[in-house]
N, C-alpha and C positions, 0 to 999 in steps of 0.2 A: 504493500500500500504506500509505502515512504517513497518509492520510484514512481508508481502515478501520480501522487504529489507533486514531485517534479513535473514534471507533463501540465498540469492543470494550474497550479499556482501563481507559477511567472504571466498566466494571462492574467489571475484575477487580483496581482500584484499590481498592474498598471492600470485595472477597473478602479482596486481600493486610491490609487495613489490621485486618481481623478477625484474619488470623492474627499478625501483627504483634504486635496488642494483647495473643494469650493467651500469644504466645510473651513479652514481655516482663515478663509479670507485670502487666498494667494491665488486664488483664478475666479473671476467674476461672473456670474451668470449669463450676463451679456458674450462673454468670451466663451465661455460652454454653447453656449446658441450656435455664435459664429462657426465655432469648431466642426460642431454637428450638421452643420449646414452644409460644410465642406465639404466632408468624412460622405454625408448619404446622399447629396446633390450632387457629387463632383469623382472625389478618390472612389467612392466603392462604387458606382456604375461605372468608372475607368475599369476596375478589379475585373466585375463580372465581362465587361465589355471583350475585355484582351481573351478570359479567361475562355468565353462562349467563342468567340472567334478563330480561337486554336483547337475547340475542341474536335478528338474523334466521336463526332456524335452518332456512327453507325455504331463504333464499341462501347459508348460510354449511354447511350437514351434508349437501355435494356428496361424494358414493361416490369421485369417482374422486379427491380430496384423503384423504379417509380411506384406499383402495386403496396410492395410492404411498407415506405414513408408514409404516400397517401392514405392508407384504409387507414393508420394511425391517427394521421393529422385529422381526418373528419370525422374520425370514430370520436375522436377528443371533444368535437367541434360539437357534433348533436348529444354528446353523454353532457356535457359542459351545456348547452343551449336548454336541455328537457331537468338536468339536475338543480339546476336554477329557480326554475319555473316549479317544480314539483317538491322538490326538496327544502328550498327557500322562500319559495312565494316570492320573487322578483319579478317585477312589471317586466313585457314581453323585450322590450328593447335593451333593460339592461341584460338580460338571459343572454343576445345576443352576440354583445358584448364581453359578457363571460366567458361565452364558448369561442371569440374569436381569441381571446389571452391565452385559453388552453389548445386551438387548434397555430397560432403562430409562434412557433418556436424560432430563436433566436438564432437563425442555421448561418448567417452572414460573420457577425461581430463576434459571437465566442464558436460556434462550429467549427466555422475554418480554422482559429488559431491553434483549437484544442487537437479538432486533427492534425494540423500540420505538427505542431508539438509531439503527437505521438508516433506519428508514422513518416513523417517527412513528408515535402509538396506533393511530391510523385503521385502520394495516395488522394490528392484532391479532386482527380477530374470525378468520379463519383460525385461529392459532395456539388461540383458546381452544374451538373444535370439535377441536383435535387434541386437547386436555388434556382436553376433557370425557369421552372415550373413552378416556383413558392409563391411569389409576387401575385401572379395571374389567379392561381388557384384559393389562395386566401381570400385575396381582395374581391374577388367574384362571389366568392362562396357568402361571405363575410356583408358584403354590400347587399347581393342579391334578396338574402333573410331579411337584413334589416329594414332593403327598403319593403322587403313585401307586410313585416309587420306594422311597417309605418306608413302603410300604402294612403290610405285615409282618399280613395276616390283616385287613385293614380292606374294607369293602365302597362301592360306587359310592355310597350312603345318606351312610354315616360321611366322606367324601373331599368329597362336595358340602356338607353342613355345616361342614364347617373351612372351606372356600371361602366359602362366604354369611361365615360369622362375621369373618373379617382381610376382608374388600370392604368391609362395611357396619359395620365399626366403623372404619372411616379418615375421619378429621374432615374431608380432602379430597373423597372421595364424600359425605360428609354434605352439602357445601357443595354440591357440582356436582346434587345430587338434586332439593334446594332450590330452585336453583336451575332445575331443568327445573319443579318444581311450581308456580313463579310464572310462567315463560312460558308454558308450556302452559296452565294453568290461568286465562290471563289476569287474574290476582290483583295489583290496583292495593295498592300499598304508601305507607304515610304518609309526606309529606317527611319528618319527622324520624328515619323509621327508614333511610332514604335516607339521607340528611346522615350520620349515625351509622356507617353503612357505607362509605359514603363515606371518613369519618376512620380509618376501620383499613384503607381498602384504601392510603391515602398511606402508613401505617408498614411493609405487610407486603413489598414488594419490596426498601428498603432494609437495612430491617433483615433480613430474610433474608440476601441477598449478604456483612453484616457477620457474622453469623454462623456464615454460611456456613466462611466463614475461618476463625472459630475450632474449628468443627468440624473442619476438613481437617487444623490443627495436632499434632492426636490419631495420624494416620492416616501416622505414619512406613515408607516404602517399607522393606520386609526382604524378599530373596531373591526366587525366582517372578519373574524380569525377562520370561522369555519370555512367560509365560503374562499376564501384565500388560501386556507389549508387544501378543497376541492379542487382548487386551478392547478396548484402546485403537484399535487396527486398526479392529475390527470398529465401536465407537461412531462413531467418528470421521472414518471414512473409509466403510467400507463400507455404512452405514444412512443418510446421506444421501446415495451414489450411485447405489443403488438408486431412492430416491426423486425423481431428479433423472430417472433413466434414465423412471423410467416414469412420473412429472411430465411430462415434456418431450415424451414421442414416444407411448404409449399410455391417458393416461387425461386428458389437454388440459386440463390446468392452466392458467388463467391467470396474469401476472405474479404476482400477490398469492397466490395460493393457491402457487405453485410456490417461492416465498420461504418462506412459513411451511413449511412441509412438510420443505423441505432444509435450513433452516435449526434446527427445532428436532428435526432427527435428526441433525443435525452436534454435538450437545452432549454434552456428557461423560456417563458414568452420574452419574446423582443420588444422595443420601444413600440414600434408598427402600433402593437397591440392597446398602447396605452393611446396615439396620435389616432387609433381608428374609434376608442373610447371618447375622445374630447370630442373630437369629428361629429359625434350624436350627440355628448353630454348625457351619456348613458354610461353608471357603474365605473366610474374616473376614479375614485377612489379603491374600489375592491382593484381594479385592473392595474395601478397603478403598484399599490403595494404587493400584488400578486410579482408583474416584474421585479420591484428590489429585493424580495426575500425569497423569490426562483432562481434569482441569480447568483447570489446568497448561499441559497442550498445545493445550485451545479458542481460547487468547489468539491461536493461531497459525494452528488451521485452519478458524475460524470467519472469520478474515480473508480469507483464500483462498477459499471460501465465498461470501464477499461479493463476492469483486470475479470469480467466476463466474457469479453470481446476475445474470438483466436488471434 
């Protein structure tokens, strides 16, 4: 356990050292913003951009690695949407909202690093077919419920436009589209625009992870323990044991694909999940602290994780 320690730590060394800095007055809110704006507007759709452009997507966009993530991430989404509602008595929109914390797991900002940490880059291209499909598949799934429970007189027309409009204005799908248009398209690009991309994909993992932290600083736990306790369940535990279950025995993952898949459904929910909770003003508060003490608790069960993982 002392060696995946190693592995796991040094990322959430530069998470804590973010919150550290905003808690003590040495990096300002305003400067956290900025950061983050950078980090998900700019360096990590460079990331995915390069990342989707070089990939072998006939070896790497295998059904049954997409099957074992997703039946996870939506099993989380509707157990998390109906345990809400039934369990808690939460009005339909924040139910929503709960299930989308537990169906967006954080596969970008602590997935990658934690993979990379453990297996080395090599073993990314898995992780970034699961990411080239996250964006779309959340934000659709996630938008779709919400707007249908908030439909209030709106028709299948009006519900599918809001959808197009929050998918294709996310600077992340800008990247990953890009990204398919140079693969597919077999479109040779200039060393220098290479090189240049290059240099923003080296700033966008750390400095994410760092501001990451100061973001989380924001995101003080109040009340809702149970139902925070049920997000965290569901991220943490239950979306990568799904994925492991049917990784492992129904859809023949290999080592590498059966790594990335349980590993980056083992991560906490992401910011996403908090920015799609404000976005309603639906459950900001449970969603909020579900992120800082998911992330909180990955140092622990992404370790566990690892040392189940072949």
């Amino acid at each position: 356990m002392g060696a995946l320690l190693t592995v796991v730590l040094p990322v959430f060394i530069v998470v804590g050292a973010g919150y550290l800095a905003v808690w003590r007055g040495l990096f300002t809110d305003d400067w956290v913003d900025g950061l983050m704006v950078f980090t998900q507007k700019f360096a990590i759709p460079c990331l995915l951009f390069s990342a989707i452009a070089t990939l072998d997507l006939g070896a790497e966009f295998q059904p049954g690695l997409l099957i074992a993530f997703y039946a996870g991430s939506g099993s989380c989404f509707f157990i998390g949407l109906f345990g809400a509602r039934l369990i808690f008595g939460r009005p339909w929109p924040d139910c929503v909202a709960i299930g989308f914390a537990a169906l967006f797991a954080n596969s970008v900002l602590l997935g990658l690093p934690i993979t990379e940490r453990a297996y080395g880059a090599e073993a990314l291209a898995p992780n970034f077919a699961i990411i080239a499909m996250h964006a779309p598949f959340c934000y659709v799934l996630g938008i779709t419920t919400m707007e249908i429970v908030r439909a209030e007189g709106k028709g299948p027309p009006a519900i599918a436009a809001q959808v197009a409009r929050a998918v294709f204005s996310n600077a992340l799908m800008i990247g990953i589209l890009l990204g398919f248009a140079v693969n597919l398209g077999a479109i040779p690009l200039p060393g220098v625009v290479t090189e240049a991309v290059d240099l923003m994909i080296r700033a966008a993992l750390p400095a994410a992870l760092f501001g990451l932290g100061g973001v989380l600083y924001r995101y003080k736990p109040e009340g809702d323990f149970w139902v925070i306790a049920f997000v965290c369940a569901l991220s943490l535990i239950l979306h990568p044991a799904v994925a492991y279950g049917l990784g492992s025995t129904v859809t023949g993952l290999n080592d590498g694909q059966l790594r990335s898949a349980v590993l980056t459904g083992a991560m906490a929910p992401g910011i996403n999940a908090y920015i799609f909770a404000n976005m309603y003003g639906a459950a900001r508060r449970v969603v909020a602290s579900s992120v800082l003490i998911g992330t909180a608790l990955t140092v622990l069960t992404a370790s566990a994780w690892l040392w189940l993982l072949p």
